[in-house]
N, C-alpha and C positions, 0 to 999 in steps of 0.2 A: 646735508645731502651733497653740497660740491666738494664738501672734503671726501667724501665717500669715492665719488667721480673721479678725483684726483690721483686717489689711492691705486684706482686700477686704469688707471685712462689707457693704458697699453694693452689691455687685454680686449680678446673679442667680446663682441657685443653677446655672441650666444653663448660663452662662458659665464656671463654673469646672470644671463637668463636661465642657467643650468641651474643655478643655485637661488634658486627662486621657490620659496616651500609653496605657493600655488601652483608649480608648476602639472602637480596631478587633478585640478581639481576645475571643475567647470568657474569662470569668472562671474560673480555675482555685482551687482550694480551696487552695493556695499563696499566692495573692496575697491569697483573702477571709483566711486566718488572720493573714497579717501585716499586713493593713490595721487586723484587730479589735486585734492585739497592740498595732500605733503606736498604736491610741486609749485602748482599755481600760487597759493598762499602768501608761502614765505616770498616770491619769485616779483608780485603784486606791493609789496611794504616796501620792500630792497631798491626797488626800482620807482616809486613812484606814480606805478601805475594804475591807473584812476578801474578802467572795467576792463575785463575778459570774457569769452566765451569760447567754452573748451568742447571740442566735440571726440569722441573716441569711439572707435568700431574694434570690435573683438567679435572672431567666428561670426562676423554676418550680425552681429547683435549693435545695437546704436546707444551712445549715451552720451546728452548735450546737459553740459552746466552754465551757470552764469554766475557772474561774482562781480559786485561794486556797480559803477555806476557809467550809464551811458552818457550824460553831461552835467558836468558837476553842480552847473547853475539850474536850480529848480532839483537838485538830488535825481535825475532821472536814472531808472536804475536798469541795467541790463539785462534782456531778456533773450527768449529764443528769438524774437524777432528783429532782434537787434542787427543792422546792417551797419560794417567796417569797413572801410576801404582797404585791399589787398595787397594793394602795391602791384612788385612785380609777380607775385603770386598768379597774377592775370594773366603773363606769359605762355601759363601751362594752357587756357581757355581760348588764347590767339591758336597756338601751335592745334591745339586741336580742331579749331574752323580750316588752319592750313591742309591738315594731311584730311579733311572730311573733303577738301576740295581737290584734293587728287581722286578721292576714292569716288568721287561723284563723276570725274573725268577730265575738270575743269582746267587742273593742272599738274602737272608733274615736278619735284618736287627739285627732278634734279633739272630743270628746264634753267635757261640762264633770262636774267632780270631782264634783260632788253628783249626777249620775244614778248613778256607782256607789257613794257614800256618803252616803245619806240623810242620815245623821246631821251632817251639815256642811253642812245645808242656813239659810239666813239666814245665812250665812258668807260672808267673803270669795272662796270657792271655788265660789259661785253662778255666779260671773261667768270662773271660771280655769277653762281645756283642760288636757288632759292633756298635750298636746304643751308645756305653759308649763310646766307640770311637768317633762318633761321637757329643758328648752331653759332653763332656771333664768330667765325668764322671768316667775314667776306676780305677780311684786311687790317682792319684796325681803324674802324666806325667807332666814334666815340660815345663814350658813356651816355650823353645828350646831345641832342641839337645846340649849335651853337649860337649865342644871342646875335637877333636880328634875323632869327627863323620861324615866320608867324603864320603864314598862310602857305597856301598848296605851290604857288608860284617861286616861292623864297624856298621852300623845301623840294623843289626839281633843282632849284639853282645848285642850291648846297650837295647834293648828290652829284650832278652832271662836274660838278668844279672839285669833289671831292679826288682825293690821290690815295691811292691806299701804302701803306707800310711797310706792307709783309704779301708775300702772296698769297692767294686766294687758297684757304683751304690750309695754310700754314700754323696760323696764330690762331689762339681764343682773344679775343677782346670784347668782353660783356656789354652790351651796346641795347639801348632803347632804337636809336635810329636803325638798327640791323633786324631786329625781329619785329620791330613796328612795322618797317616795308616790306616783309613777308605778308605780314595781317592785312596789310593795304591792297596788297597784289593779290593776296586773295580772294578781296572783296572785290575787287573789282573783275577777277575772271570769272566771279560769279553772276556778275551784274546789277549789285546790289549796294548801300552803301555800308560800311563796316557795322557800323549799330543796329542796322536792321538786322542783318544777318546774326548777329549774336542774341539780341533780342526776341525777335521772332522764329527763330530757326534752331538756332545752336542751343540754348538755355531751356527751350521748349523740350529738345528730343532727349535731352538727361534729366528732365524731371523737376530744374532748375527754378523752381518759383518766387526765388527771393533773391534774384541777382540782377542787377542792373548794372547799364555804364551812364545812364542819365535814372537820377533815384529820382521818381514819380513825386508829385507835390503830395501825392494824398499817401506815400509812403515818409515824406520828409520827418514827421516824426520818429519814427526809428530810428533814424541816420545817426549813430555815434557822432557826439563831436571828438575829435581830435587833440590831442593837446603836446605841443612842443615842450624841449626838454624844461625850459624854463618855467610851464604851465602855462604859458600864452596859448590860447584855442587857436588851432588853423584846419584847414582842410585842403584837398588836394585842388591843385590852382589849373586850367587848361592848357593846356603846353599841345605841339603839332604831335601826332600819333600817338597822343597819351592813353586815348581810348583799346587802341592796339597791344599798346606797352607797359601800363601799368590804372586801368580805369576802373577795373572793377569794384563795385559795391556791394557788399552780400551778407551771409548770412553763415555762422559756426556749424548750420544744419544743413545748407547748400551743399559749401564746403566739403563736409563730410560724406554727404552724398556723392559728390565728383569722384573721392579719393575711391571710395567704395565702390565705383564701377570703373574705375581704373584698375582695381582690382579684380573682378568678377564682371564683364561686360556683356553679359549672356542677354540682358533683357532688353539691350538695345538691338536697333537694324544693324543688319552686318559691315554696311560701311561703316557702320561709328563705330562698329567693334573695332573693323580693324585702324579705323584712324586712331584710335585710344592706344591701340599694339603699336602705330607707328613713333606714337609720342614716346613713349618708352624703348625705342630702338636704340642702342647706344653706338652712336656716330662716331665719336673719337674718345681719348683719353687725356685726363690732364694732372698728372700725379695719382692717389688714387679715385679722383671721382672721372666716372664717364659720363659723358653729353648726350642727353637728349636734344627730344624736340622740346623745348620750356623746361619739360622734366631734367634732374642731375639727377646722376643711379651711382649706386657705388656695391661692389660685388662684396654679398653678404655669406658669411659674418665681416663687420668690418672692425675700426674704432673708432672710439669718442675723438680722437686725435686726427684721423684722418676727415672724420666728419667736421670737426670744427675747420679744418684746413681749405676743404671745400668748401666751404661756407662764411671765411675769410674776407678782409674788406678786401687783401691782396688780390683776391680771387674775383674781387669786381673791378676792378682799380687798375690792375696792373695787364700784360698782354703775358700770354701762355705759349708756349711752345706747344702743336699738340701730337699726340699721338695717335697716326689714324687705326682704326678698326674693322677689319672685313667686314662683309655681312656675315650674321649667325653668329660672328665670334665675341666675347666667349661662349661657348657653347657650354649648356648644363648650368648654365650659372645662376645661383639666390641671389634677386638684387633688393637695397634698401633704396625707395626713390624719395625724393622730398625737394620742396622749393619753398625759400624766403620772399617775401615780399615787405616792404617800403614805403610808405609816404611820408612827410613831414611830421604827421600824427598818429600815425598808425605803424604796429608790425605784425606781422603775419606768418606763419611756419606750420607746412602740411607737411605730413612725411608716412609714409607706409611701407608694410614688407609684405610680399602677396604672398608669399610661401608661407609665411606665418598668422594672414590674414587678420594684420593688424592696424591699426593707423591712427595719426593723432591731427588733431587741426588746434594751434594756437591762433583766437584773433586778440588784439587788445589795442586802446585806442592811446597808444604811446607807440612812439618808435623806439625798442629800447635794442641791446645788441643783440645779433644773430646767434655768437655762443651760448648766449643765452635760452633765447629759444630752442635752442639744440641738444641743447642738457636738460631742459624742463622736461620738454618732451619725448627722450628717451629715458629721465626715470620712471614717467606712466609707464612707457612699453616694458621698462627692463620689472618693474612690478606686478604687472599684469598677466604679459603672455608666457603661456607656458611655452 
C-alpha cells in the first residue's frame, strides 16, 4: 500500500478518489472493515503496535473496530470501550471550550492576555491575544514548560520573565504552554476550574460519555496501557497545563462523534455551533496547511506530500514564518481538517473532509510516526469515499 502511496504522492487526493470503482455505489460495512483491515493490519505488525481502535464515518453512517490488545499483561483485548490517551489531539477540545467562551460572552478572543491576568501585566503578554495563544502564534513559547515549572506560582514566573522571539502574530512555534494558557484563561473567565468545565459542561453538550482528563477508578479498567518504543509500559505523567494541552482520555467512539459534529453541528445549541465554526476558521498560513483554533485545515483537494509536510516533526519543532489570512478568505474553499496527537505511549490521528462527509480516527496505544498515521488513514478515505 506505501509503494502505491509513493507512486502518486504528487497527485491530488481527489484524483485518486476518481478512480475509485465504489466510487458509484452506496459504502457497505463490508467494504469499510476491509478497507480498515488493508490499512491497520499490516500498519499494526510494521510497527509493533500492540491495540488500535479505528472509528470511520461515511455519509452520517458510523463504523468502530478494534484490533489486538488493550494491555498485553493479562491479554486484555480492545474494545469499544477502550479509552487511549490523545495527546495533543486534546487541543482541538481546549480550543473548543475557548471560542464556547466567547460565544457565552465571557471572552473575546482577540482580547489581550493581561486584561484576564493582571498579574502579567509589563509582560510580554501586554501586547499577545488570546487567539496568538491559541494559534501558537504569541512569539516563540516553547514546546514545553521548562524544568523547574511545577505549580501555579513557578508557572506565572516563567510567563511574567518569559521574552518572546519573534513578534506577536509573526511566527508559528507549536507550544503546550501557548494553547494551555488559552484553556487556562478560559476557565478561569468562566469561573470554573478547567476540568470541571470540560467534564461537566463541555463533554456533556457533545454527547461526550467516554472522555475524561482524570479516568474515574470504576472506569480504570478500560484505560489502555501504553507502551514505549522499547515495550516498556508508561502513561502520561502530570506536567502544569497538561490537562489543557494534551490530557485527554477517550474513546474511538467519542472521537468519532466530535469529528462528526464538527462536521454537521446542527443538533447542538447555537453557540457550540458556532464555537465548532470558529475552530475551523483558518487564522494564518504556513506553506500549505492553514491554522486553526487546535484544528490544522489544508484547502482541498490537496496531497499526500503536502499533508505529511504539515504534520512534520519540523512542523512541531522548528518556528514558521506565517502568512496571515483575512477573514472569509479563502473564500468557496473544500477544506481537509485533521490533528495529531502524542503521549509517551500513545498516538492518535483524526482527520475529516466535510464536503465529502467523511472522517477517520486512528487511536493506538504506541507512539509510532505521524506519516504514518497520515497514510493509514487516507487509504481508508481514498478506498471508501466516493
Amino acid at each position: 500500500m506505501c509503494r502505491r502511496r509513493t507512486a502518486v504522492i504528487g497527485l491530488p487526493l481527489v484524483a485518486l478518489l476518481a478512480a475509485n470503482p465504489l466510487q458509484a455505489a452506496k459504502v457497505s460495512e463490508t467494504s469499510v472493515k476491509s478497507a480498515v483491515d488493508q490499512s491497520v493490519l499490516p500498519l499494526m505488525q510494521e510497527q509493533g503496535i500492540k491495540g488500535m481502535a479505528v472509528g470511520v464515518t461515511v455519509d452520517g453512517e458510523r463504523y468502530l473496530y478494534s484490533y489486538g490488545l488493550a494491555a498485553a499483561e493479562g491479554a486484555v483485548p480492545v474494545t469499544a470501550e477502550t479509552l487511549f490517551e490523545i495527546g495533543s489531539l486534546s487541543k482541538t477540545f481546549t480550543a473548543t471550550l475557548a471560542a464556547y467562551a466567547q460565544e457565552s460572552g465571557h471572552l473575546a478572543l482577540t482580547d489581550r492576555v493581561t486584561q484576564h491576568l493582571p498579574d502579567f501585566r509589563g509582560s510580554a503578554f501586554d501586547n499577545i491575544s488570546l487567539l496568538q495563544l491559541g494559534t501558537y502564534s504569541a512569539g516563540g513559547l516553547p514546546l514545553q514548560f521548562p524544568d523547574g515549572v511545577n505549580n501555579e506560582p513557578e508557572m506565572y514566573r516563567f510567563y511574567r520573565q518569559w521574552q518572546p522571539s519573534y513578534a506577536a502574530g509573526s511566527h508559528r512555534q507549536y507550544s503546550n504552554p501557548s494553547i494551555g494558557l488559552l484553556g487556562y484563561i478560559a476557565a478561569r473567565s468562566m469561573g470554573k476550574p478547567f476540568e470541571t468545565l470540560m467534564q461537566k459542561q463541555l463533554f456533556p453538550a457533545l454527547g461526550l460519555a467516554h472522555s475524561y482528563l482524570q479516568v474515574p477508578a470504576a472506569k480504570m479498567p478500560d484505560y489502555a496501557q501504553g507502551y514505549m518504543a522499547n515495550g516498556q509500559p508508561v502513561r502520561v505523567s502530570k506536567g502544569m497545563l497538561d490537562a489543557e494541552a494534551y490530557g485527554v482520555k477517550t474513546t474511538a467512539g467519542d472521537v468519532l462523534r466530535f469529528i462528526q459534529l464538527n462536521m454537521s453541528a446542527e443538533a447542538l445549541e447555537k453557540p457550540y455551533q458556532r464555537a465548532i465554526a470558529t475552530t475551523q476558521q483558518p487564522y494564518y498560513k504556513v506553506a500549505g496547511m492553514y491554522q486553526g483554533l487546535g484544528w490544522e485545515l489544508y484547502r482541498y483537494p490537496t496531497t499526500l506530500e503536502t499533508l505529511l509536510q504539515g504534520n512534520s516533526s519540523s512542523m512541531a519543532l522548528e518556528p514558521h514564518p506565517v502568512e496571515p489570512v483575512a477573514a472569509g478568505e479563502p473564500s468557496g474553499s473544500e477544506w481537509l481538517v485533521n490533528k495529531t496527537g502524542s503521549t509517551n505511549g500513545f498516538g492518535a490521528y483524526a482527520v475529516f473532509i466535510p464536503s465529502k462527509r467523511v472522517g477517520v480516527v486512528l487511536l493506538a496505544n504506541k507512539n509510532y510516526p505521524n506519516a504514518l498515521r497520515v497514510k493509514a488513514a487516507l487509504q481508508i478515505i481514498d478506498t471508501l469515499k466516493p
